[in-house]
C-alpha positions in Angstrom: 0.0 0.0 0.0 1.6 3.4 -1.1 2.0 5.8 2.3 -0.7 8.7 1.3 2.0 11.2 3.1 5.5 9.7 0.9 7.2 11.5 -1.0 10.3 10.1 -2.2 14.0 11.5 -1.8 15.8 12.8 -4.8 18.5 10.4 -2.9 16.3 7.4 -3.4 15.3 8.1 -6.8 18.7 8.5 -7.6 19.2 5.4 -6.1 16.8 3.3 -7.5 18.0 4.6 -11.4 21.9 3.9 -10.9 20.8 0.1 -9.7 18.7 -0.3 -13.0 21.7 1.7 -14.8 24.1 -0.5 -13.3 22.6 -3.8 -12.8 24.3 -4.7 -9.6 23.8 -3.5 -6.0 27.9 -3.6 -5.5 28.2 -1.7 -8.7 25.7 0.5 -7.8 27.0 1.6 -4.7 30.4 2.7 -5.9 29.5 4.6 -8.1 27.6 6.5 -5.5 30.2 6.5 -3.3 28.0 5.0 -0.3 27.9 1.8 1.5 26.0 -1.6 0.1 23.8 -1.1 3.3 22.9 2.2 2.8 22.0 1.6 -0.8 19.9 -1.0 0.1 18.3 0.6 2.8 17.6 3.7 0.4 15.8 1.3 -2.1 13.6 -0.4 0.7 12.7 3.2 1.7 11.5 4.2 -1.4 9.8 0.6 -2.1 8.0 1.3 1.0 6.7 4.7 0.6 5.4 3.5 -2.6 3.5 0.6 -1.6 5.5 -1.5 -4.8 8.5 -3.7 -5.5 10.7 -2.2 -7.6 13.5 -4.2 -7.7 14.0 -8.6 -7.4 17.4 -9.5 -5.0 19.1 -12.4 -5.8 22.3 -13.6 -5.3 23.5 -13.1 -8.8 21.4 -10.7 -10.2 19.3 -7.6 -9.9 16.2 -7.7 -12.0 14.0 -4.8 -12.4 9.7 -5.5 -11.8 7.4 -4.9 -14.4 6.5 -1.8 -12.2 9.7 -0.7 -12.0 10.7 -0.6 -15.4 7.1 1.5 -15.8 8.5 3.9 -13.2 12.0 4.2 -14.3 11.6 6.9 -16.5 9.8 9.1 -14.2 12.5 8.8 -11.7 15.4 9.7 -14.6 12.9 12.1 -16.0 13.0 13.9 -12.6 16.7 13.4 -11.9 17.5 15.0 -15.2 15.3 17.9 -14.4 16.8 18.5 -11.4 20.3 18.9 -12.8 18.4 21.0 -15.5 17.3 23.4 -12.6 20.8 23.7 -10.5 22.6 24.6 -14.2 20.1 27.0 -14.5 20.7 28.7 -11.2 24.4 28.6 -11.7 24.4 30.3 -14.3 22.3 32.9 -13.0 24.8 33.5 -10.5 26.8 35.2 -13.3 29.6 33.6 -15.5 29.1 30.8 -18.6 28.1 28.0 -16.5 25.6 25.6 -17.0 23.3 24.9 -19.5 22.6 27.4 -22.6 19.8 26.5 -25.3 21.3 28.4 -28.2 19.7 28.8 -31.5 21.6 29.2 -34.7 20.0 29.6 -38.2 21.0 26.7 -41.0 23.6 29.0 -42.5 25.6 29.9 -39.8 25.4 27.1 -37.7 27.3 24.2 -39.8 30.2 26.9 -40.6 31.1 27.7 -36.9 30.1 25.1 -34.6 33.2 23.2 -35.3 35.3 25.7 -33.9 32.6 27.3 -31.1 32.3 24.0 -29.4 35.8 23.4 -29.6 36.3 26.4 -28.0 33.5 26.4 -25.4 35.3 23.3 -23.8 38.2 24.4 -23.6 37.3 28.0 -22.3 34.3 27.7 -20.2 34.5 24.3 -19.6 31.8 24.4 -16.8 29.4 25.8 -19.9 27.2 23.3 -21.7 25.6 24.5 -25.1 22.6 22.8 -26.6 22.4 24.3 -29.9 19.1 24.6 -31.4 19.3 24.8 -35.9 16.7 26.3 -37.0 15.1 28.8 -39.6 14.6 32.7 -38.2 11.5 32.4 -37.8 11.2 29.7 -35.4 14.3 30.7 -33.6 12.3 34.1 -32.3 9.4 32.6 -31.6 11.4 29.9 -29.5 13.2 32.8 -27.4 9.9 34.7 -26.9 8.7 31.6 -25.1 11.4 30.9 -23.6 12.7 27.5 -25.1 15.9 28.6 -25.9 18.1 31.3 -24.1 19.7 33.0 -27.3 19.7 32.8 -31.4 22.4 33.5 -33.9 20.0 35.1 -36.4 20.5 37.7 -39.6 20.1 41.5 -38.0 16.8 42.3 -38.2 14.1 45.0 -37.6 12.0 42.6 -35.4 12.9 44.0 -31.7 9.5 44.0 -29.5 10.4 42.3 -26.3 14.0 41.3 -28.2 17.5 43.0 -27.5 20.0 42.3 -30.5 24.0 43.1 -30.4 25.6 42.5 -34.0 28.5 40.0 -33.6 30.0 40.4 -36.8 29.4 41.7 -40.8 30.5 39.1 -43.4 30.5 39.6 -47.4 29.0 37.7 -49.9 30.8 35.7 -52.4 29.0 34.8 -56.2 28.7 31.3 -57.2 28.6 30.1 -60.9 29.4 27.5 -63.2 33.0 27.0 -64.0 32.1 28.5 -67.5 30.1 31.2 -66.4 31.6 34.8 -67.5 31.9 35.8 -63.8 34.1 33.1 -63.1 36.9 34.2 -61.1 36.0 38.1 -61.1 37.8 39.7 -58.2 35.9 43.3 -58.6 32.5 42.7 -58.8 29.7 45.6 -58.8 25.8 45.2 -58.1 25.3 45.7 -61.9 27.2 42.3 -62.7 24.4 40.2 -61.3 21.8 41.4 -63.8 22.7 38.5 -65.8 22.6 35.8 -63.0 19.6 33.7 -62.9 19.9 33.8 -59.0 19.0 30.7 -57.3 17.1 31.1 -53.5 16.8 29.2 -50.4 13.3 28.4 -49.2 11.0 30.9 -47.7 11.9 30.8 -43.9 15.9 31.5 -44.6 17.0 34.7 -43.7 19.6 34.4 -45.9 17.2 33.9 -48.7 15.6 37.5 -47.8 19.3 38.9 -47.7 20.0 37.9 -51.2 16.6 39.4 -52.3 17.6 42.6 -50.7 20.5 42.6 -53.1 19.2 42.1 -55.9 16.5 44.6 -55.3 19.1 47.4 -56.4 19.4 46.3 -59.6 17.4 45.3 -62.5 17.6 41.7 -62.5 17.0 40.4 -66.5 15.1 37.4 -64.6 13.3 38.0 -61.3 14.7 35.5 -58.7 11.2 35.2 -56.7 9.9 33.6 -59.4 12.3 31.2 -60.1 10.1 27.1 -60.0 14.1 25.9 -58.5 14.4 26.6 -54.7 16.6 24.1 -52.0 15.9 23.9 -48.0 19.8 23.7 -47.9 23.4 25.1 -49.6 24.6 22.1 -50.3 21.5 21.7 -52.5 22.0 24.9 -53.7 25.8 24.2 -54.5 24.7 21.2 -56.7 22.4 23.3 -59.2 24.9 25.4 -59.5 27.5 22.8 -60.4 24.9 21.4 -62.8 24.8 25.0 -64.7 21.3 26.0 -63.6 21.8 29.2 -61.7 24.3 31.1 -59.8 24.0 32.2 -55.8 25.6 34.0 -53.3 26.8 32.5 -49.7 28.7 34.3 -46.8 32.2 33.8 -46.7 32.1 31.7 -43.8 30.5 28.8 -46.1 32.8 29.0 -48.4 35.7 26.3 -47.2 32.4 23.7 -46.5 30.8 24.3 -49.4 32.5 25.7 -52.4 35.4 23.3 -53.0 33.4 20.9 -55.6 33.8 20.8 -59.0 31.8 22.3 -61.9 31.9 25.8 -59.5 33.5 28.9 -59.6 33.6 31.5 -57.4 33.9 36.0 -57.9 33.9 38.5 -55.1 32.6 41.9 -55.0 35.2 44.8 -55.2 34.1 46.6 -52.4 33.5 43.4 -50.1 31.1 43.1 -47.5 30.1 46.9 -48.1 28.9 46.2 -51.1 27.6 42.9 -50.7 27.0 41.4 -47.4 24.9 40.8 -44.1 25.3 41.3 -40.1 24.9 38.2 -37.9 23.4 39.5 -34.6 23.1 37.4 -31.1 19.9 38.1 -30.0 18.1 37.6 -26.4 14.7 38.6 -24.5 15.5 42.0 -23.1 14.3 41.1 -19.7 17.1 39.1 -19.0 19.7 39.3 -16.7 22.6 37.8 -18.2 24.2 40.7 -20.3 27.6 40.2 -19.4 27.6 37.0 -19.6 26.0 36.9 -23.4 28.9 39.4 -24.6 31.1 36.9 -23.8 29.3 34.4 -25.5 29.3 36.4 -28.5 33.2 37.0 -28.4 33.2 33.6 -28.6 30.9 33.3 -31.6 32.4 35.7 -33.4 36.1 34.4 -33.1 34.5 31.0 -34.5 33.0 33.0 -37.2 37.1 34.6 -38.1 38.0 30.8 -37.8 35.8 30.3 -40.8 35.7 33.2 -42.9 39.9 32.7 -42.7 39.2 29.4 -44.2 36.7 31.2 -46.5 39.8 33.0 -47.7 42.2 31.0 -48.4 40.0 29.0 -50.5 39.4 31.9 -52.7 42.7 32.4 -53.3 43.4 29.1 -54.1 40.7 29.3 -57.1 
């Protein structure tokens, strides 16, 4: 009969899940760092409150009841929430601790994550990312209700209830076919891309509206929002243009991941990123607390981002 007033320990919950983890009551207890008594004790505490048996003794094995297997999840479920809560309240003590939900749209994320988690760990070791890919859209919807801490988004106009520091402007580079007249152009203008049947990410990508924005101030020969060829992803992108069905433009950052296939070429603008580029914000609800803290984070983003666009570089002058 289950005790109306029980509530178990955190202890004996913690308990009960290393013995299923471990599959030994000896086993069990080191890990713990407690006596074989006192683990078993903690286990027939818990089985009591709860009116069931969760666990079968025997001499050579431990085998976990029907009931227990039903429950286990609950009690790692709550064990994993716990350490959930104490990362959070670390790091609202101050200082990259803990866990941090951060978003990162599609085409930033592959290009510096490498790099940015490399770096977390061996910087703020004590920091534990959980990064979140996902289109704009999503990502601001996700902070405003509070499922992720911070996003890695395009700078944007959209700042109700938002705060947004800009962690770094990168320029575009063209991508053609190898035969394309372009092809290998080191002083690109605006005008050159009239002649570029532009191909577009999905709707969603901010850096599909980016590209748009460019090509807005000139008189494109075909109109790029009309084009029946769209991708979800670069890569995609990358292969039509390999195949000779359009040209595109992608941040330098991509450019070591992505533009090292055959069948491309690549031109750059002759002004750079002044010309031809976009800002990469970090942005965060503006109630929160953790200023400080997300500057540093974004030092950290943006050094990944140099990593990259360095990459970026010397594969441009390499073609």
């Amino acid at each position: 009969m289950v005790q109306k007033d029980s509530r178990p320990t955190i202890a004996q919950l913690r308990t009960f899940a290393t013995i299923a983890e471990f599959g030994h009551f000896g086993a069990a207890a080191n890990h713990l760092g407690i006596s074989q008594p006192s683990l078993s004790q903690a286990l027939a505490a818990l089985e009591s409150g709860l009116g069931v048996q969760l666990v079968e003794r025997s001499t050579r094995n431990v085998i976990i009841t029907p009931i227990g297997r039903t429950l286990l999840p609950y009690a790692q479920t709550t064990l994993e929430s716990l350490e959930a809560f104490v990362s959070h309240a670390q790091g609202a003590n101050g200082g990259l601790v803990g866990t941090l939900s951060i978003g990162m749209i599609p085409t930033v994320a592959p290009y510096i994550l490498p790099d940015f988690l490399q770096s977390t760990t061996a910087m703020v070791p004590e920091l534990s990312p959980c990064i979140v890919e996902e289109m704009t859209p999503h990502l601001i919807e996700s902070l405003r209700q509070g499922k992720i801490d911070v996003a890695v988004i395009g700078k944007s106009t959209e700042t109700t209830g938002l705060h947004s520091v800009d962690l770094y402007t990168e320029e575009f580079v063209l991508v053609v076919p190898h035969d394309n007249s372009l092809a290998g152009r080191r002083d690109l203008v605006m005008e050159d891309l009239v002649s570029v049947d532009m191909l577009l990410l999905d709707d969603g990508h901010c850096l599909r509206d980016q590209v748009l924005d460019l090509c807005r101030t000139v008189d494109m020969a075909k109109d790029p929002r009309r084009s029946m060829t769209r991708a979800a992803s670069l890569p995609t992108v990358m292969q039509l243009v390999a195949a000779g069905i359009g040209g595109t433009l992608v941040p330098l950052s991509a450019v070591a991941t992505e533009c090292q296939r055959d069948g491309i070429a690549l031109a750059t603008f002759a002004e750079g990123a002044s010309q031809a580029g976009r800002t990469i914000s970090l942005t965060y609800r503006s109630s929160s607390t953790r200023t400080e803290d997300y500057a540093s984070l974004g030092e950290m983003i943006a050094g990944s981002y140099h990593v990259a666009a360095e990459q970026g570089r010397r594969v441009l002058a390499s073609r």
